[in-house]
C-alpha positions in Angstrom: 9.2 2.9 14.9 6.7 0.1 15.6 4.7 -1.0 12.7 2.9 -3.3 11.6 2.9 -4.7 7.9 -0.3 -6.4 6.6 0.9 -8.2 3.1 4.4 -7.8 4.0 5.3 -11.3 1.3 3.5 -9.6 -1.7 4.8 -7.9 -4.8 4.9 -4.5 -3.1 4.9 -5.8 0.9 7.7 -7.7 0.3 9.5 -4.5 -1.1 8.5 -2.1 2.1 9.4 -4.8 4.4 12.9 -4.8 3.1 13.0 -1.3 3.0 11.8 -0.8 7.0 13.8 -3.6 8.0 16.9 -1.8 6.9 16.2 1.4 8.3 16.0 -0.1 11.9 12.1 -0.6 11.9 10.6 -3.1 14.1 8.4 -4.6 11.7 5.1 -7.0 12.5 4.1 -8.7 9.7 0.9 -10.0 9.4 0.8 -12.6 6.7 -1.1 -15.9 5.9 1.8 -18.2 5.3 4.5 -16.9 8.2 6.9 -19.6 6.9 7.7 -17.4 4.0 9.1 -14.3 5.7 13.0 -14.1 6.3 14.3 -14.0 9.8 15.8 -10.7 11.0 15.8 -9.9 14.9 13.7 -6.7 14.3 10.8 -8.6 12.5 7.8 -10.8 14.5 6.4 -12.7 12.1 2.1 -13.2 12.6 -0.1 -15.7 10.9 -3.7 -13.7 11.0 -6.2 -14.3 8.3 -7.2 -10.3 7.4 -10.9 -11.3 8.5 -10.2 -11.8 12.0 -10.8 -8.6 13.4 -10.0 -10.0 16.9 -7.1 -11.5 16.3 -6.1 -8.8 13.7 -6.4 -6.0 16.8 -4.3 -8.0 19.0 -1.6 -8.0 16.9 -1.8 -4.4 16.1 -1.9 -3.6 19.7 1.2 -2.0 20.5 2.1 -0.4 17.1 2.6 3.2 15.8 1.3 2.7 12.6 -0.2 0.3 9.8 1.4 -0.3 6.5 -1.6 -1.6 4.6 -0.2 -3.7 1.7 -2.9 -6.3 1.6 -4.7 -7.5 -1.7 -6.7 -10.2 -2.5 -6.0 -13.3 -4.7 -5.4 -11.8 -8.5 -7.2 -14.9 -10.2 -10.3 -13.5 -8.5 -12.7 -11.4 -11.3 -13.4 -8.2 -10.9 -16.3 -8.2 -8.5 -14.4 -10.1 -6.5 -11.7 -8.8 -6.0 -12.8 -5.5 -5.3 -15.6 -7.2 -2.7 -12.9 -8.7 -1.0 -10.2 -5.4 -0.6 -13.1 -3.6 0.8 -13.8 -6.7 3.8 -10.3 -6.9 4.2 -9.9 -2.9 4.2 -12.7 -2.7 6.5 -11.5 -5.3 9.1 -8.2 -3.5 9.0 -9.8 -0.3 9.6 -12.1 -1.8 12.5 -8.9 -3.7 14.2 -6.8 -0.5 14.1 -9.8 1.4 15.7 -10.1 -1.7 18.3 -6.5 -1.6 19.0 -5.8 2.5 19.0 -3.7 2.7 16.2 -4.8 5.4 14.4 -2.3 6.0 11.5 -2.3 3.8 7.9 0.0 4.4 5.1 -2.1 2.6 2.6 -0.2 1.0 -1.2 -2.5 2.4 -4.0 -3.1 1.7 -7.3 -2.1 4.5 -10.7 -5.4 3.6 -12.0 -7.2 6.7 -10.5 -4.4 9.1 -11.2 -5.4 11.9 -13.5 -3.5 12.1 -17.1 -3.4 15.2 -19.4 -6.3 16.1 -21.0 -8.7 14.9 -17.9 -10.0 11.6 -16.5 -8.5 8.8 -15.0 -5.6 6.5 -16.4 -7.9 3.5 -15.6 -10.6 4.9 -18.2 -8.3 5.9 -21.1 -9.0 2.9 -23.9 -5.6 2.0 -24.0 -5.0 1.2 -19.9 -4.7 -3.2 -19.8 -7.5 -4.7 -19.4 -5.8 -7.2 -17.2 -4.8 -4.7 -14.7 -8.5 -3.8 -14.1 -9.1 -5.5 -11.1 -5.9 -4.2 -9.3 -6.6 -0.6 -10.4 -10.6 -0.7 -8.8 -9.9 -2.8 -5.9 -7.3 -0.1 -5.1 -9.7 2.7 -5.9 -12.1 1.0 -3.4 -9.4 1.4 -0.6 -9.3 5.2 -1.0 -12.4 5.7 -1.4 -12.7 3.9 2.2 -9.9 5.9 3.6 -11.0 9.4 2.4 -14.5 8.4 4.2 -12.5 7.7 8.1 -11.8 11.4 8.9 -10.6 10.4 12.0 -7.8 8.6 11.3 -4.3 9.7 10.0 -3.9 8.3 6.5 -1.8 8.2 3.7 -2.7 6.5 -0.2 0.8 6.1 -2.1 0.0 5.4 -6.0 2.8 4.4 -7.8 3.3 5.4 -11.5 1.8 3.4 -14.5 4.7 0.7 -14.6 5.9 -0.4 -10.9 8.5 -2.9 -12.0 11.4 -4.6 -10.2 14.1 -2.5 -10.4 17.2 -1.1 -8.6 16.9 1.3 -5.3 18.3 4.8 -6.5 16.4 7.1 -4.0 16.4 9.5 -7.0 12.5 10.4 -7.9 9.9 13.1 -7.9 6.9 12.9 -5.8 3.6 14.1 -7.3 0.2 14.3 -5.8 -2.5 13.5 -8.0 -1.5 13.8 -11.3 0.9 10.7 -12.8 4.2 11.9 -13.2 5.8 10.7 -16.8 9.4 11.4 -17.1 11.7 12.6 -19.9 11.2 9.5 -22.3 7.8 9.6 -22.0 7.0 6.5 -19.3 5.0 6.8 -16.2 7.4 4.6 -14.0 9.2 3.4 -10.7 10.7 0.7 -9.5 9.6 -1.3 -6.6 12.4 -0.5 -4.3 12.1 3.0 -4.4 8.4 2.7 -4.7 9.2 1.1 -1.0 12.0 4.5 -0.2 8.4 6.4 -0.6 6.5 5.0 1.6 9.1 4.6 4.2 10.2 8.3 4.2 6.8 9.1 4.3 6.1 7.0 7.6 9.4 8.7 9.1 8.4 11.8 7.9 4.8 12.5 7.1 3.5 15.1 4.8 0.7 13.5 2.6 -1.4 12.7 5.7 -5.2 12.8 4.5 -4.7 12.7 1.1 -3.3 10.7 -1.5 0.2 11.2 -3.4 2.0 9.2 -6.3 6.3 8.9 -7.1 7.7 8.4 -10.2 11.1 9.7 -12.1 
């Protein structure tokens, strides 16, 4: 397939871009420092600032679907950060509409998966206050996608812990409860975090809804 990559030298983007590459993808990654991504004859490197919806569309045109792994700077505070995911979210949203791609497989946060006994895992007392701003900026993306009923999306949370880790294609897909395996951690490893999203572009069947992987 064609896709296009927003974030694709990022914690997670980084991850998926492996991932697609080695699966035969033709990957256009849309980054702000170009310079950073490896060469590989099925990846076209693009340096757009998120903002530019104009230039943002253009270099959509073309492509099947959008791997949204942007985020905004993490020293940012809280209001920030989340103000700045939803303009970037929302350019993206108004280039893919501009360029008529009409898919986007979006990287979520675990902050608004539900744990036992009800509520979020972003409001239990004990979630790290550092990981605040990740968990509502993300929140603010699905809250955007669930409101665009035209388009074909897809919000992957990960578990509690996404960590590096090794690629074992061994994991349980959940939907919008976190999943906590046998030793009691909610976890998954960045490269099969990116094996998620992946066979979900190649095979789709969250679309309109969100869904979270773990072991």
């Amino acid at each position: 397939m064609r896709i296009a990559l927003i974030g694709a030298t990022g914690y997670v983007g980084s991850a998926i871009l492996q991932e697609a590459l080695s699966r035969g993808h033709d990957v256009t990654a849309i980054v702000r420092h170009a310079e950073k991504l490896p060469a590989h004859p099925n990846l076209t490197p693009k340096a757009v600032d998120v903002a530019d919806v104009a230039a943002l569309a253009a270099a959509l045109a073309g492509c099947e679907a959008v791997v949204h792994a942007y985020a905004p700077p993490r020293d940012l505070d809280v209001a920030a950060r989340i103000a700045a995911q939803r303009q970037g979210t929302r350019a993206i949203l108004d280039a893919m509409k501009r360029s008529g791609v009409a898919r986007i497989l979006a990287v979520g946060g675990a902050g608004t998966l539900l744990v036992p006994g009800g509520g979020r895992n972003m409001d239990r007392p004990d979630f790290p206050k550092e990981w605040e701003g990740g968990a509502k900026s993300t929140a603010a993306v699905k809250e955007m996608l669930q409101a665009e009923p035209g388009m074909a999306w897809t919000f992957l949370s990960p578990s509690h812990q996404l960590v590096p880790g090794e690629r074992t294609g061994k994991f349980r897909l959940g939907r919008d409860d976190m999943l906590v395996g046998p030793d009691g951690e909610s976890r998954i490893s960045l490269a099969d975090y990116a094996v998620a999203m992946i066979d979900e572009l190649e095979e789709p069947r969250h679309t309109g809804r969100r869904f979270t992987v773990g072991y």
